[in-house]
C-alpha positions in Angstrom: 23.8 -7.4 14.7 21.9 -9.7 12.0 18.3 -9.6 12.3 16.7 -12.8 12.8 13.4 -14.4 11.2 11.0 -13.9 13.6 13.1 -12.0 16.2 12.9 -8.7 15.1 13.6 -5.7 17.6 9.9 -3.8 18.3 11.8 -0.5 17.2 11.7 -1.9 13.4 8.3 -3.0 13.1 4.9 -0.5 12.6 1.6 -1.2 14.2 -1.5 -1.2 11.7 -3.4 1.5 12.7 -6.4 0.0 11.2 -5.9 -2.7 12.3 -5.1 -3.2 15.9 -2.6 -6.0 17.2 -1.0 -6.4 13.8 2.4 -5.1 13.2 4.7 -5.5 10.3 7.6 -3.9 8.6 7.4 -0.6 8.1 7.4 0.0 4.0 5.1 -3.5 4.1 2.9 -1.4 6.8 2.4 1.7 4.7 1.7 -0.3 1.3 -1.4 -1.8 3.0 -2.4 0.7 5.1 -2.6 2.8 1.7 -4.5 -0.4 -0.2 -6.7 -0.2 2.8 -7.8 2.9 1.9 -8.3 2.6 -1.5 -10.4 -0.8 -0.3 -12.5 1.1 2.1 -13.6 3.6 -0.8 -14.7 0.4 -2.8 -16.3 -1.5 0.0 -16.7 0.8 3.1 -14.6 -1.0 5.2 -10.8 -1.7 6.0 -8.9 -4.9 5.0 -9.7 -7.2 7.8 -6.2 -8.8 8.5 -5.8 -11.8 10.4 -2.0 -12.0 11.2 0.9 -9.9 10.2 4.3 -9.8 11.7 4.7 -13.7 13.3 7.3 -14.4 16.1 9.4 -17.4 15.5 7.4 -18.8 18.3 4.0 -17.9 17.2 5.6 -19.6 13.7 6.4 -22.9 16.1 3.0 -23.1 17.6 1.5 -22.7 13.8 3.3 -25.3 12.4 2.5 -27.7 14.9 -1.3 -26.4 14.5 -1.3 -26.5 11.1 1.5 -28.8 10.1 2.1 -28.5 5.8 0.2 -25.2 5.4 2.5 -23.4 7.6 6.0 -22.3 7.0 8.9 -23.8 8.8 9.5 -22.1 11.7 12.3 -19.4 10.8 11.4 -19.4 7.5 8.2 -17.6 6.6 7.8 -14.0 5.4 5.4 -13.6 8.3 8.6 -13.3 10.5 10.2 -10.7 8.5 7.4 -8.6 8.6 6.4 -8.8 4.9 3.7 -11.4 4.8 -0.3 -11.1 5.6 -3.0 -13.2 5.8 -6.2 -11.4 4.9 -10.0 -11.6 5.4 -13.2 -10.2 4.6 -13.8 -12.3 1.3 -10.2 -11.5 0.2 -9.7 -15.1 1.6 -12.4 -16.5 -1.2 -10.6 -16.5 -4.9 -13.4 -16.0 -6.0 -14.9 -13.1 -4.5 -15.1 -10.0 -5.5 -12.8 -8.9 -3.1 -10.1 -10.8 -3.9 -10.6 -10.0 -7.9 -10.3 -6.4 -6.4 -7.1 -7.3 -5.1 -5.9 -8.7 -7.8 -6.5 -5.6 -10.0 -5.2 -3.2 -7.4 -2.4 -4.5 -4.9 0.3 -4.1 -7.3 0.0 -1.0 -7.4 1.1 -0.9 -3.6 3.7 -3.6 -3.9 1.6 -6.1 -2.8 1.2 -9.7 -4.4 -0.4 -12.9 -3.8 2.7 -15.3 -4.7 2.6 -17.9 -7.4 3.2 -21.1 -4.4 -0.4 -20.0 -3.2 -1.8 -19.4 -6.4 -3.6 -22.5 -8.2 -2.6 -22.9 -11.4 0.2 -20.9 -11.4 3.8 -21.6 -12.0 5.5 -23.0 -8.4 1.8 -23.3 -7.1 2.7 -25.4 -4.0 -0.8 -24.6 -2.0 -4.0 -22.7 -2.2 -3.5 -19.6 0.2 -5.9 -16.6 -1.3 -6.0 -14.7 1.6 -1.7 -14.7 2.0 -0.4 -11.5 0.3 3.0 -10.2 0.4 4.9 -7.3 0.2 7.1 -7.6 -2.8 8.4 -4.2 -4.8 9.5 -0.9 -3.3 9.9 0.2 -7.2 6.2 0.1 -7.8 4.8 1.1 -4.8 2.2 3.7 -4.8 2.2 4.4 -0.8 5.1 5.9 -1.2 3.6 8.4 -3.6 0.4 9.3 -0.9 3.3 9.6 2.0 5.5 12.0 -0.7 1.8 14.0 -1.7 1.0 14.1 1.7 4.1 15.4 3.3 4.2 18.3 0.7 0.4 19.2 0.8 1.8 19.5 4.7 4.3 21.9 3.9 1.9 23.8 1.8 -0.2 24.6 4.7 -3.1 22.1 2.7 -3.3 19.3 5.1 -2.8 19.3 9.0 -3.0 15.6 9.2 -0.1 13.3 9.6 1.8 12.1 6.1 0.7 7.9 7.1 -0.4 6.7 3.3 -4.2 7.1 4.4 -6.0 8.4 1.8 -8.9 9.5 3.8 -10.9 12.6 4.2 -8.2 15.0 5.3 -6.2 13.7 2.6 -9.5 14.4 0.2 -9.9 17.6 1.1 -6.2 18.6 0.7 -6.1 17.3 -2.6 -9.3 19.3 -3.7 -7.6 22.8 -2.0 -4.5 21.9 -4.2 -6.2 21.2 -7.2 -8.8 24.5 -6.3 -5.5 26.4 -5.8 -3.8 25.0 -9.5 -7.5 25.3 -11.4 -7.6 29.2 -9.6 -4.3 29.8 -11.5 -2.6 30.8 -7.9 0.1 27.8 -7.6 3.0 28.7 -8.3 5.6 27.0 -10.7 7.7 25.7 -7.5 4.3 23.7 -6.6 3.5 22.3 -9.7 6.7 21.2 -10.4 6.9 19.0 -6.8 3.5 17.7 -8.2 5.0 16.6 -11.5 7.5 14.9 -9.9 5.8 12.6 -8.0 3.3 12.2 -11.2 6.4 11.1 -13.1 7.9 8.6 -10.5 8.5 5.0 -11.1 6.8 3.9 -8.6 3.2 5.4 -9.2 4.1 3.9 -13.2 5.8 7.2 -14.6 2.3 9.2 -15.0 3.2 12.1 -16.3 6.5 11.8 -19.1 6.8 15.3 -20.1 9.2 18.3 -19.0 9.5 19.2 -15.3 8.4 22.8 -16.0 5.8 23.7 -13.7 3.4 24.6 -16.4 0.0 22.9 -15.9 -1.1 21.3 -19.2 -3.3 18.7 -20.3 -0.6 15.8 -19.7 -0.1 17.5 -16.1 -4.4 17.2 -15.7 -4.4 14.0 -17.0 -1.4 12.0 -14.9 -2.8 14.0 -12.0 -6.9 12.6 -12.7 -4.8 9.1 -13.5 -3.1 9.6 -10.0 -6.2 10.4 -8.1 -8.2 7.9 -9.1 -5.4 4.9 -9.2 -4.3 5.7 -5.5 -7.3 7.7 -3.6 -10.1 4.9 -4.5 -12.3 7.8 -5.6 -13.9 7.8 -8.7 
């Protein structure tokens, strides 16, 4: 059966964990639950989101609330699951929030459109605080899920593999990195590491053989890694 805008069976959407009452679909839910912890390590908060996943009825009542800066009804990304309207100064274009987006949602797949964009090409209306999820290709939540889910297996982290960098995450990275630097990984788990280092979708980090020999361009895409998707600096 064809899903519908706005009628999507509960079983295909995931809740925000960090942010309660807000669903969405489920790679769009892991790309900004990811950004949201590379945000909190910035500004010590979550992304405060204000709606997500939109029924066609919620998208009814909007329109007649809101009437041109809504969607038609049926029609808006919101009811897909892909679309959300953010907060916390990410709504000001000129905050420094929102240059923070800028600089780091793509990385996560995320993007503020060109129709909400002033100035841009297609602008239609000014919407800073609408972002969108746009690119499984270059989507860096999908690297922290892959990391995590193998620093699992490697007895590193107990946690659960949900694109949350946070302090479990932290500390599993440092016992790998501990456990490389020691000279006591073996070639089987620096090659998984080099692999997701060279994916597409973290920017192809690391270009060289998969070997499992820990050089400098291993160090170096692994630093670049850290830093680009853990918010730690």
């Amino acid at each position: 059966m064809a899903l519908l805008n706005g009628r999507l069976p509960a079983a295909s959407l995931t809740p925000l964990a960090f942010a309660p009452g807000h669903r969405a679909q489920k790679d769009a839910a892991r790309s900004l639950t990811a950004l949201s912890a590379r945000f909190r390590r910035e500004f010590q908060h979550d992304i405060a989101v204000t709606d997500a996943y939109r029924t066609f009825d919620q998208q009814v009542a909007l329109k007649i609330a809101k009437g041109f800066l809504a969607a038609v009804p049926g029609t808006s990304n919101h009811g897909w699951g892909l679309a959300f309207d953010l907060g916390g100064g990410i709504n000001v274009r000129t905050s420094k929030e929102h240059e923070w987006m800028q600089r780091e949602a793509k990385h996560f797949g995320l993007d503020n459109p060109n129709w909400a964009t002033f100035g841009a090409s297609g602008f239609q209306k000014e919407e800073p605080w609408h972002w969108e999820h746009v690119s499984n290709s270059r989507d860096g939540s999908r690297a922290v899920v892959e990391l995590q889910n193998k620093l699992r297996k490697a007895g590193f982290l107990r946690g659960a593999a949900d694109a949350y960098w946070g302090t479990d995450t932290e500390r599993a990275w440092d016992g790998l990195m501990n456990n490389i630097r020691a000279k006591e990984a073996t070639k089987e788990r620096i090659k998984w590491l080099q692999t997701i280092l060279a994916r597409s979708y973290v920017g192809r980090l690391y270009t060289d053989r998969i070997d499992g020999v820990w050089g400098d361009h291993s160090k170096a895409a692994a630093a670049t890694f850290h830093t680009r998707f853990s918010g730690v600096k």
